[in-house]
C-alpha positions as CSV (number, residue, x, y, z in Angstrom):
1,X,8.9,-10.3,11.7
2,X,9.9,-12.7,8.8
3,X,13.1,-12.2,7.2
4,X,12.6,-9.4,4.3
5,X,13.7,-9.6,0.9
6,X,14.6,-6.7,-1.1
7,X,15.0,-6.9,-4.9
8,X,16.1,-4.6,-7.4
9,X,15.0,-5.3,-11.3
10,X,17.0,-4.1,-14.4
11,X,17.3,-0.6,-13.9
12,X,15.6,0.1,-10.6
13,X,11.9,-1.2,-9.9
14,X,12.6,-1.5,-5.5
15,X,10.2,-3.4,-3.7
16,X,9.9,-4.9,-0.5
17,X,8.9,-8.4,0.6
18,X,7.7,-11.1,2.8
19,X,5.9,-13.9,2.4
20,X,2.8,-12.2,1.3
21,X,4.1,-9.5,-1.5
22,X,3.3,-9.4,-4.9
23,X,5.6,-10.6,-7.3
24,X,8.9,-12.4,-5.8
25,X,10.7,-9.6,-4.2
26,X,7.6,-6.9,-4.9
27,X,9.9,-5.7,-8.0
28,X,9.5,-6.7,-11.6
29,X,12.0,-7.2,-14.7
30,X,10.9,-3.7,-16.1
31,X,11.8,-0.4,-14.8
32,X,8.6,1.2,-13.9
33,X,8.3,4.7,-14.9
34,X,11.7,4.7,-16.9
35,X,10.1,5.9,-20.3
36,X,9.1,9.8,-20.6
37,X,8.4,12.0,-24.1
38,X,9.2,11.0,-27.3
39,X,9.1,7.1,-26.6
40,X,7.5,5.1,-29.4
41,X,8.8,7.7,-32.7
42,X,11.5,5.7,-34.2
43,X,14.6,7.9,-35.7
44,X,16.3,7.7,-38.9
45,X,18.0,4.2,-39.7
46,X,21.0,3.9,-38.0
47,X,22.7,3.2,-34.8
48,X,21.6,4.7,-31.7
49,X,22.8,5.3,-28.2
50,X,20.2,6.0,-25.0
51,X,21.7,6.6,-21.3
52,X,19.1,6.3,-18.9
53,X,19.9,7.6,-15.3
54,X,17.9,6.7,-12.1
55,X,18.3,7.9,-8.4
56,X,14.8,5.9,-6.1
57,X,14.2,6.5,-2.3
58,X,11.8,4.2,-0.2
59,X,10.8,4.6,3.2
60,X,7.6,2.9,3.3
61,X,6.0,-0.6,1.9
62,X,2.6,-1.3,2.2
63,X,0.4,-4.8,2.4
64,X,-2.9,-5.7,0.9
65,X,-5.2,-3.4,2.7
66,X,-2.5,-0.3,2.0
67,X,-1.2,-0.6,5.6
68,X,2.3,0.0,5.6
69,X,4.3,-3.3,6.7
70,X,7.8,-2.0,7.2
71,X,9.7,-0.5,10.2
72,X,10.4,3.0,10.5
73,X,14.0,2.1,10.2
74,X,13.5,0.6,6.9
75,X,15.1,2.5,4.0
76,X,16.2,1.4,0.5
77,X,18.1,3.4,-1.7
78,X,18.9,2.9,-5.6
79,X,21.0,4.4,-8.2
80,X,21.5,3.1,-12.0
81,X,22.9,4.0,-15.1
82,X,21.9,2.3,-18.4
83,X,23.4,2.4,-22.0
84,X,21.0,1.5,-24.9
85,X,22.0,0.0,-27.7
86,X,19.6,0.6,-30.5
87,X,19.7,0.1,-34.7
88,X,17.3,0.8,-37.0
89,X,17.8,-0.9,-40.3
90,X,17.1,1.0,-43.6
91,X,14.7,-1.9,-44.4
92,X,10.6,-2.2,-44.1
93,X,8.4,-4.9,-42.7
94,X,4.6,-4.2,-43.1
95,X,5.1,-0.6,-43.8
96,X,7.2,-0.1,-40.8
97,X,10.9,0.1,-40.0
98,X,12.3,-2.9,-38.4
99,X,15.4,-2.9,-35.7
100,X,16.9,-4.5,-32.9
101,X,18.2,-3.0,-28.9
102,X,19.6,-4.4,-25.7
103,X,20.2,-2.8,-22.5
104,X,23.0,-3.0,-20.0
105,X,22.2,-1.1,-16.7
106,X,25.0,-0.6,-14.0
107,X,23.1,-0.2,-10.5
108,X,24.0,0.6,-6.8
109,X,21.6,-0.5,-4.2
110,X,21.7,0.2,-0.6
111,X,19.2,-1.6,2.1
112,X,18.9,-0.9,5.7
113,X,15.9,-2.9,7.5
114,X,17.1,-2.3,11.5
115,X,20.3,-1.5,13.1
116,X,22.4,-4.1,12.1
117,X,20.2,-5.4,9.4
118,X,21.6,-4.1,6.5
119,X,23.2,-4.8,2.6
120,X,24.3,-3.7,-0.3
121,X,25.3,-4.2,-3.9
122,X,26.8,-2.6,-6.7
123,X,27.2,-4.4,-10.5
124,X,25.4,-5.6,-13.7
125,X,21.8,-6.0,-13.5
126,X,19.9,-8.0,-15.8
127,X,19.9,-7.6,-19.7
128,X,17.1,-6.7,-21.8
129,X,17.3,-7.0,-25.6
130,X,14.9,-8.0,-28.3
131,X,13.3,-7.0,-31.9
132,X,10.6,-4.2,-32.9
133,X,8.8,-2.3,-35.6
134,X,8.0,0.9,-35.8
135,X,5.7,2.9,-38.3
136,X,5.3,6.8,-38.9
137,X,1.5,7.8,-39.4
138,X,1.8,11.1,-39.9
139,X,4.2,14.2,-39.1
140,X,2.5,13.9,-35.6
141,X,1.7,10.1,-34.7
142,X,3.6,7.3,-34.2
143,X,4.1,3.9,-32.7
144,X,6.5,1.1,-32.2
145,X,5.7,-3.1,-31.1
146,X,8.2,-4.9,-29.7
147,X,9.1,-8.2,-27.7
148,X,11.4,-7.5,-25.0
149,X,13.4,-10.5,-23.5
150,X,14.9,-10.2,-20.1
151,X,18.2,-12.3,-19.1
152,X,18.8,-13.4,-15.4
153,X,22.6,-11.5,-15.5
154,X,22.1,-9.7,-12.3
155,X,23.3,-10.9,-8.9
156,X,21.5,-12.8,-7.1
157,X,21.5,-14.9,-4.1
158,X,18.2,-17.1,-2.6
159,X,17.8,-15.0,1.1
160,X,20.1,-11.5,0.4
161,X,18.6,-8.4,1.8
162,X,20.0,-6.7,-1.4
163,X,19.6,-8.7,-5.1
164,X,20.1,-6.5,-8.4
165,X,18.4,-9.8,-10.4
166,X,15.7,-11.2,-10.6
167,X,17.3,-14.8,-11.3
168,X,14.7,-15.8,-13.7
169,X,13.6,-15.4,-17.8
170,X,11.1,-13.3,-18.5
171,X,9.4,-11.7,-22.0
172,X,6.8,-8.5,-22.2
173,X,5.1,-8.0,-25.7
174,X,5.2,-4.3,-26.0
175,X,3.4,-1.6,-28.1
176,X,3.7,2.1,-27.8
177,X,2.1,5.5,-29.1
178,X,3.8,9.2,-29.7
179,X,1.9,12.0,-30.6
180,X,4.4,14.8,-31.0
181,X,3.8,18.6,-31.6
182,X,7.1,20.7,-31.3
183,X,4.5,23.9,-30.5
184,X,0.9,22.0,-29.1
185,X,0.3,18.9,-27.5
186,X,2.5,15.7,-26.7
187,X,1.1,12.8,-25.4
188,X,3.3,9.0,-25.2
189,X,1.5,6.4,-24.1
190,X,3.6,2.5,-23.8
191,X,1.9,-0.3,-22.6
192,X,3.8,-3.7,-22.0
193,X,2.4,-6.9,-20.4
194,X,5.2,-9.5,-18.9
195,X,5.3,-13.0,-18.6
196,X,7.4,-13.9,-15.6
197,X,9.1,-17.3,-15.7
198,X,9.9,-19.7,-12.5
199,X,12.8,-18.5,-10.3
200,X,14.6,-22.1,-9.9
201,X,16.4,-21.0,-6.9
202,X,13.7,-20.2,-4.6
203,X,10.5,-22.8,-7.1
204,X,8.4,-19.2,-7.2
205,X,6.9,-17.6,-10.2
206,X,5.6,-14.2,-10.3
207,X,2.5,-13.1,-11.6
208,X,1.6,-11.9,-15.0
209,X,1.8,-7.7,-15.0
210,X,-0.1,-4.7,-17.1
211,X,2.7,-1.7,-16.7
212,X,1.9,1.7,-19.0
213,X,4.5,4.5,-18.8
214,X,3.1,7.7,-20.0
215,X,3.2,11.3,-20.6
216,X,1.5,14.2,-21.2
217,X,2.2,17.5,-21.8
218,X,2.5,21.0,-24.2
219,X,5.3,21.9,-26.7
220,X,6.2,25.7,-26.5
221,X,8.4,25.8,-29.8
222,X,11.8,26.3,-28.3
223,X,12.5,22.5,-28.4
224,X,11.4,22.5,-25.2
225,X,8.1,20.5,-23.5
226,X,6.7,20.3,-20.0
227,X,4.1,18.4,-18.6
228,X,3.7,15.2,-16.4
229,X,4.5,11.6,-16.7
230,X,4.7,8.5,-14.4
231,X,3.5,4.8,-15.1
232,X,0.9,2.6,-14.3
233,X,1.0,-1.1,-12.6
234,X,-1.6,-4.2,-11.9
235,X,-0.4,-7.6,-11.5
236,X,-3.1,-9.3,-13.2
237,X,-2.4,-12.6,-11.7
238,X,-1.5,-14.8,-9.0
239,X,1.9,-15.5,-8.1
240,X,2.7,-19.3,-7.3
241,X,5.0,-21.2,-4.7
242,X,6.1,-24.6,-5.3
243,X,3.1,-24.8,-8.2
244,X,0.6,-23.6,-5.3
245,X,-1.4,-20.1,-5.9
246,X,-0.4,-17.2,-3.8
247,X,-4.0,-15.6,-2.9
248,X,-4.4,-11.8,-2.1
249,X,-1.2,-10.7,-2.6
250,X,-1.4,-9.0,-6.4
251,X,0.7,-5.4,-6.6
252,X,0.0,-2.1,-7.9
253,X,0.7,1.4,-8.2
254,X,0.1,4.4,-10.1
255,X,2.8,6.7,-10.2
256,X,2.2,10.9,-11.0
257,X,4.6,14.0,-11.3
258,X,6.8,16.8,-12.9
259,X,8.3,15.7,-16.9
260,X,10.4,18.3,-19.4
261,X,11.9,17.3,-21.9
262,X,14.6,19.8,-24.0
263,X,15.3,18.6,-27.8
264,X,18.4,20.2,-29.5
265,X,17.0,20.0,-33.2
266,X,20.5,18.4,-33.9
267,X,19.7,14.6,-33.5
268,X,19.7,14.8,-29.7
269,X,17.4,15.0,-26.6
270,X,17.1,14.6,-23.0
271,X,13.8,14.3,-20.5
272,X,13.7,13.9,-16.8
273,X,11.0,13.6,-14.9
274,X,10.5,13.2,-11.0
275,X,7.7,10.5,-10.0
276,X,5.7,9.5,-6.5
277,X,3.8,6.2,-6.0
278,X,0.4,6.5,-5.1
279,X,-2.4,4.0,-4.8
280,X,0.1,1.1,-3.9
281,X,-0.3,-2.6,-2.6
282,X,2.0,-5.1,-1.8
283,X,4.9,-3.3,-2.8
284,X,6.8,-0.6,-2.0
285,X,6.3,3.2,-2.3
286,X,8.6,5.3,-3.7
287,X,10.0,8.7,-5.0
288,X,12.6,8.4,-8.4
289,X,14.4,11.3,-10.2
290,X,14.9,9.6,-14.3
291,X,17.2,11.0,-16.9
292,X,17.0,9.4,-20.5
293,X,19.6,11.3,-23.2
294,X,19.5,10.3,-26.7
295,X,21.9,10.7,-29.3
296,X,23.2,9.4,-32.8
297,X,26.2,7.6,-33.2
């Protein structure tokens, strides 16, 4: 078997891979799955805090053809925590409210391939920060667009088992939807599309992606909403190796389960949401447990 490269990016998107997986590492700069109810309605102006917690489990990864391509020793195994930094200024831009965010997540991941084949790494991953707007439509709808840029701050090191970076640039135009019914239906839709730059270490650049976290689900007028949520993936291009295509090797996933969220009618909220892979090629499968708490400074 050829040695196996396991990569964690920002918060904790694990994937598996050899020379034939999707995307270097099978991961991506985003954090698939990480947004749950209530993502696109901007708050008040003012400075904001998010904590986003994440516990993933893999066992499995699986090739082109959905054959799984791993041992039965393999395991990888992924916690994160990630503060938010967001500020909304009391100024408009085309009739929307115009801020700024960054994110700093904190992970711990844990690799076994084999008996003896094994790694693992605890620190800062990579950065995200960047600009949006965001406009109110009604008591009910909302949206937000944004650029999001991500920073190669993660470590990283050309051959690891383990690597919390992804030791390259990469930006995602984003644009997001809330509909938001305290006693009916919720529904959060945020579609982002990255543009992965050229990893200098190793002369490979991943593919182009299509991610879309979503949610769905029914308000019962207690401040509390239940329903499911998870996240869609396609890697809409091929990757390339020393300026050479990659063929037959583009990922994807769709990703299902259990979302609540609880809000405090106080300024603060939480969601969690548990999430299975389904549907997946040339990357791994996985199970992940996601916090997100927001609060006013």
């Amino acid at each position: 078997m050829k040695k196996t490269l396991v990569s964690i990016a920002a918060i904790a998107a694990v994937s598996v891979s050899t020379m034939t997986y999707a995307t270097e590492g099978g991961g991506s700069v985003y954090p698939v799955g990480s947004e749950n109810f209530t993502c696109c309605a901007l708050p008040p102006p003012g400075l904001y805090g998010i904590v986003y917690a994440q516990s993933l489990s893999s066992d499995k990864a699986k090739g082109n053809d959905g054959q799984v391509v791993t041992p039965s020793t393999f395991k990888v195994k992924a916690n994160a925590i990630a503060s938010r930094i967001i500020w909304i200024s009391p100024n408009q831009l085309a009739g929307g409210s115009v801020g700024a965010h960054a994110i700093f997540p904190l992970v711990n991941l844990d690799v076994n391939i084999a008996p003896g084949i094994s790694q693992s790494k605890s620190g800062l991953g990579d950065i995200t920060f960047g600009p949006f707007i965001g406009w109110h439509h009604s008591q009910n709808l909302h949206s937000v667009a944004a650029v999001d840029f991500y920073a190669p701050t993660g470590k990283y090191k050309s051959g690891d088992l383990a690597n919390i970076g992804r030791n390259y640039w990469a930006f995602q135009p984003v644009y997001g939807v809330s509909w938001i019914n305290p006693s009916g239906i919720n529904a959060d839709v945020k579609i982002m599309y990255t543009f992965n730059q050229s990893n200098k270490d190793t002369h490979f650049k991943s593919g182009q992606e299509l991610i879309v976290d979503y949610a769905f689900g029914w308000g019962f007028g207690n401040g509390l909403t239940a329903g499911v949520g998870g996240y869609l993936y396609r890697q809409t291009t091929d990757d390339e190796q020393n300026g050479a295509t990659v063929p037959n090797n583009k990922g994807r996933a769709l990703a299902i389960g259990p979302s609540v969220k609880y809000d405090s009618g106080k300024g603060w909220f939480v969601t969690a949401k548990y999430q299975v892979d389904h549907q997946v090629r040339n990357r791994a499968e996985a199970k992940a447990f996601w916090v997100k708490t927001v609060f006013p400074f």
